[in-house]
N, C-alpha and C positions, 0 to 999 in steps of 0.2 A: 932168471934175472933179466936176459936178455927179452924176452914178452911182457916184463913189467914196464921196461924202459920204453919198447914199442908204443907201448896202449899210453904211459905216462904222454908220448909225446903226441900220439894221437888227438888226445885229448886239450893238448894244449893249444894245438893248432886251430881244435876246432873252437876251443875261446878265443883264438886273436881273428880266426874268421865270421867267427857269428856277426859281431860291429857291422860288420863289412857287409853282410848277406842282407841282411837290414836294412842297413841304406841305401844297397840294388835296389831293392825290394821297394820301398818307401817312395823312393824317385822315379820308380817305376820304369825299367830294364826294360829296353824296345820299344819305347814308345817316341817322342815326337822329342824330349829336349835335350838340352846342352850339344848342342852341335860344337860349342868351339867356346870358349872364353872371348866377351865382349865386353873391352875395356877393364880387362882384368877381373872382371866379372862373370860367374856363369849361373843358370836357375838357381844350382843347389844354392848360391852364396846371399839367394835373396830370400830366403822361407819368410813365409807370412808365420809359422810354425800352426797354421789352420790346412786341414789334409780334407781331398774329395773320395772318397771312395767311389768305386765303379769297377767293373768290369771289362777287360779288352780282349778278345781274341780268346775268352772264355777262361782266362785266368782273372783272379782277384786280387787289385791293383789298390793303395792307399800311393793318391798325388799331393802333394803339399799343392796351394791353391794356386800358384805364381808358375808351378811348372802345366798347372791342368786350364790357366788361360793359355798358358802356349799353344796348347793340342787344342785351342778350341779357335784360338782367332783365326788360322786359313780355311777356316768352315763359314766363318762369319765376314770376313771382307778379304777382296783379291792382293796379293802380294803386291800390286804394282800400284798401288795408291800411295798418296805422298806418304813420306814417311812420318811428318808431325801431325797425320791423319791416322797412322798406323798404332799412334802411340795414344790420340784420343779414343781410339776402339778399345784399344786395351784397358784404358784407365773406367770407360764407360762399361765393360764387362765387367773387370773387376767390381766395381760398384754396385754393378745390378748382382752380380753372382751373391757377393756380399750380404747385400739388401735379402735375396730372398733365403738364405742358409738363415740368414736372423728369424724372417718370417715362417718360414715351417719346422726351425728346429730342428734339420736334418742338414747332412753333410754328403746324402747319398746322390748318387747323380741322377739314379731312377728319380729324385724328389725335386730337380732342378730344371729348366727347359735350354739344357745345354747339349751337345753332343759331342764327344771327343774324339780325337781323328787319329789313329792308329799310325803307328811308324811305316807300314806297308800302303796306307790307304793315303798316305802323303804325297810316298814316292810314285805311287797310281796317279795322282794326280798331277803332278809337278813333272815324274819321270826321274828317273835315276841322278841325272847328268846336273839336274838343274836344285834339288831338293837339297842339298848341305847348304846353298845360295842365300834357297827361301826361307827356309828353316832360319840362317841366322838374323834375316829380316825382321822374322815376325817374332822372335827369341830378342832381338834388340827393342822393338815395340814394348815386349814385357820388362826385361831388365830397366831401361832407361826410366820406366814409369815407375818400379817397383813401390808399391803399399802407397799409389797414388789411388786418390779415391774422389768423387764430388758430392757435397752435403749441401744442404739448403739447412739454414737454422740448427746446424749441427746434427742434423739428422740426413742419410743414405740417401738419395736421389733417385727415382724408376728414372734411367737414364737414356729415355728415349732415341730411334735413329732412324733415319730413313734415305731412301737412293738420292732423290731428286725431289724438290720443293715446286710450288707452282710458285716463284719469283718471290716469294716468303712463307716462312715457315709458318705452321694455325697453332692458332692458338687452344691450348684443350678441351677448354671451353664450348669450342665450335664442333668439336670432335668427338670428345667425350662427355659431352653435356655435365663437365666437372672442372671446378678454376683450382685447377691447380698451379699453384705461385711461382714455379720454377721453368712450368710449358706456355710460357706466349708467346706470342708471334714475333720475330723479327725479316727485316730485310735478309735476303737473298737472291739479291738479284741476278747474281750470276749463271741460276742455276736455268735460266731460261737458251743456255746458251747449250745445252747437253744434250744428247742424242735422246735420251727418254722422257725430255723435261711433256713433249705431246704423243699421243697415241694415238693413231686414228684407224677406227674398224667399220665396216661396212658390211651388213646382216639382211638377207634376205624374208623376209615375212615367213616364209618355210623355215628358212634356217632359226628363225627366235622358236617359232612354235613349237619346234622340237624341242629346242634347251627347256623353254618352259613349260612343255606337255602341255600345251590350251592352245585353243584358237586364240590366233590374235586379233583386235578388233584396231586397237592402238596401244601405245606404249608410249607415255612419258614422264620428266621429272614433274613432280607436284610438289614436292617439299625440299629447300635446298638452305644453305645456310647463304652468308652476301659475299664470301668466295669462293662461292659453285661447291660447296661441299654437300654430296646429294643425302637426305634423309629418308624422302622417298619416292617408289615409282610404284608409278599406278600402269597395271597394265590387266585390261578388263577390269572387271570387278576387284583385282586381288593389289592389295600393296604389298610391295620389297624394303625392304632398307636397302640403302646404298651398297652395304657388306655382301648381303643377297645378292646385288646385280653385279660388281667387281667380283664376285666370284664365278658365278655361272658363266660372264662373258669373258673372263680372263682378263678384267681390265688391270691396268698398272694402281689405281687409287678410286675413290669414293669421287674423287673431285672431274666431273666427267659432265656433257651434256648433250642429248639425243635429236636429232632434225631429220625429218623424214627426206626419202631422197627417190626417183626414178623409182629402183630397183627392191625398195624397204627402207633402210633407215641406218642414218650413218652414229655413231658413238664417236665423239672428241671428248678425249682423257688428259687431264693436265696433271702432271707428277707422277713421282712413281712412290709407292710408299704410303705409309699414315699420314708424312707431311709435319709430325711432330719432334720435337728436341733437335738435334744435330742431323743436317745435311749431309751425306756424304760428298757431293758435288761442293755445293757452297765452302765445304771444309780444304777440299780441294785447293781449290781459286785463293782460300786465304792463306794455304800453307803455300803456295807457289810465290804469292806476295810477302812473307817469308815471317809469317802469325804463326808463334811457337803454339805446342798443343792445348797448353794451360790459357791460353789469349781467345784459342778455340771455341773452347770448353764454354768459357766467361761469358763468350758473345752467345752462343746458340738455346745455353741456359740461365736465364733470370735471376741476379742477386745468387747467385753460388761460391763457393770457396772451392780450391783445388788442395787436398789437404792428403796428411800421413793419416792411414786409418790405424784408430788406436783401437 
């Protein structure tokens, strides 16, 4: 009798436990959220009730969507940017994360170009001492926006971003040889005032030859858009696109132009980034002038709505 009553209770515990194992499980135990209740609020209390699956640390993890931008945004912009800057990243991942789980049909993260940052790979980062801080920084970013989203004509937004603008933002047109209605150009003037808004590098004739295995004879832009956004460069017989040349010479952007000099030839880079949708800097300068994140949003993309995604 007394082995019946054992195992009865056994048993029952493990019904009032399993709930419970589940929703470790679900929220994903050891990884990046709920550092603390913010404003009475914490991840779990905001489910999108849409879950990412992924893997961390070689176990298989299902995140509801609103705890897996947590773990994504300190991958994606530094704790120390304003905070109505904080909260447009958030709402601008959300949105793209959104957009593309629509467009391929999947929820897996292998199928997403997101990366999730592990509860140890945080405290790596931040360091012990400083990481419950950050954490509820960028845990406030998510909560404060929760199931905020941007739509253009009721439809999801590719919700573009970048470091630093060359004094305003391009329009996509110039970029991506595509008019898309929500990417055009506005002022930014402020962003001329940033450490990376110029670049300036300086390349020896040896030193090009090598990056591009040829004799050089010359090197320069030949096809550019009317705000220095380079298309192509000729150098010898061969063209580049711009993407080509910002990558082999490490520059900051496409928006760049080359002048021969004594020693070979110097590269001046203006911004840093694609240069399309939202500023980081520009976003900056209007959160400091005290432009909520929705105010943001409005300015850096075209005839948009800041909405509850249904």
């Amino acid at each position: 009798m007394r082995e019946k009553l054992t195992v009865g209770f056994a048993i029952m515990a493990m019904i009032i436990l399993i709930p419970y194992l589940l929703t470790v499980f679900i929220a994903g135990s050891g990884s990046a959220g709920d550092v603390q209740n913010i404003n009475g609020k914490s991840l779990s209390d905001i489910s999108m009730e849409k879950t990412i699956s992924l893997e961390v640390d070689g176990l298989y993890k299902v995140l509801d969507v609103e705890a897996y931008i947590a773990g994504i945004l300190p991958g994606i912009i530094d704790v120390t940017a304003e905070e109505e800057v904080l909260k447009a990243q958030a709402v601008i991942i959300r949105t793209n994360l959104l957009k593309e789980m629509e467009e391929t049909g999947s929820n897996n993260e292998e199928d997403l170009p997101y990366a999730y940052l592990p509860l140890e790979e945080l405290k790596e980062q931040w360091g012990e001492k400083k990481y419950e801080k950050n954490m509820q920084i960028m845990e406030r970013a998510v909560i404060t926006t929760a199931g905020k989203v941007v739509v253009c004509d009721g439809e999801l937004i590719e919700a573009m971003y970048h470091q630093v603008s060359i004094g305003k933002t391009a329009d996509s047109q110039e970029v991506l040889n595509q008019d898309i209605s929500y990417l055009k150009s506005v002022d930014s003037v402020r962003d001329i005032e940033a450490k990376d808004y110029m670049q300036v590098l300086s390349f020896t004739k040896e030193e090009l030859e090598n990056k591009f295995k040829t004799e050089l004879n010359s090197i320069q832009v030949t096809k550019s858009t009317e705000n220095g956004y380079v298309k192509e460069v000729t150098i010898g017989t061969t063209i580049y696109d711009g993407e080509e040349i910002k990558k082999i010479l490490g520059l900051n952007s496409i928006n760049f132009y080359i002048e021969p000099i004594d020693t070979g030839y110097r590269l001046v880079c203006l911004g840093k980034g694609h240069c399309m949708g939202l500023s980081w800097h520009g976003a900056g300068m209007m959160a400091k002038e005290g432009k909520t994140y929705e105010e943001i949003l409005k300015y850096y993309y075209t005839n948009v709505s800041v909405v509850d995604f249904d």
